[in-house]
C-alpha positions, 0 to 999 in steps of 0.5 A: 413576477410582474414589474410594478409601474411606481404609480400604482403605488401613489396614496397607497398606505399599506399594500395587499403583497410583498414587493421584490427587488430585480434580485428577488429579495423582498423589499417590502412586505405586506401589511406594513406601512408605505411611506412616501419616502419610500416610494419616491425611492422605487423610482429608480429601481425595477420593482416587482411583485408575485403574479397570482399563478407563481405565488399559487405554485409556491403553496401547492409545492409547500 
């Protein structure tokens, strides 16, 4: 997983990839709309998403 910096999702209105929380759960899934109330939410919490290798990892195992 790679921590996502909150500024790379200002004027964003959907996103390619699914945002996790510190806990792995999904707070986020692709696709859907990305509201700025949203965002300003994420300022205070550690946010990630899946690095390309380990989501890779996760289809070759399936």
């Amino acid at each position: 997983m790679r921590r996502v910096i909150v500024l790379e999702l200002v004027g964003q209105t959907r996103l390619e990839y699914d945002l996790y929380d510190e806990s792995g759960e999904i707070i986020y899934q692709k696709g859907d709309a990305l509201s700025q109330d949203f965002i300003m939410t994420l300022n205070f919490k550690k946010v990630y998403k899946a690095d390309i290798l380990s989501s890779s990892n996760v289809e070759k195992k399936q």
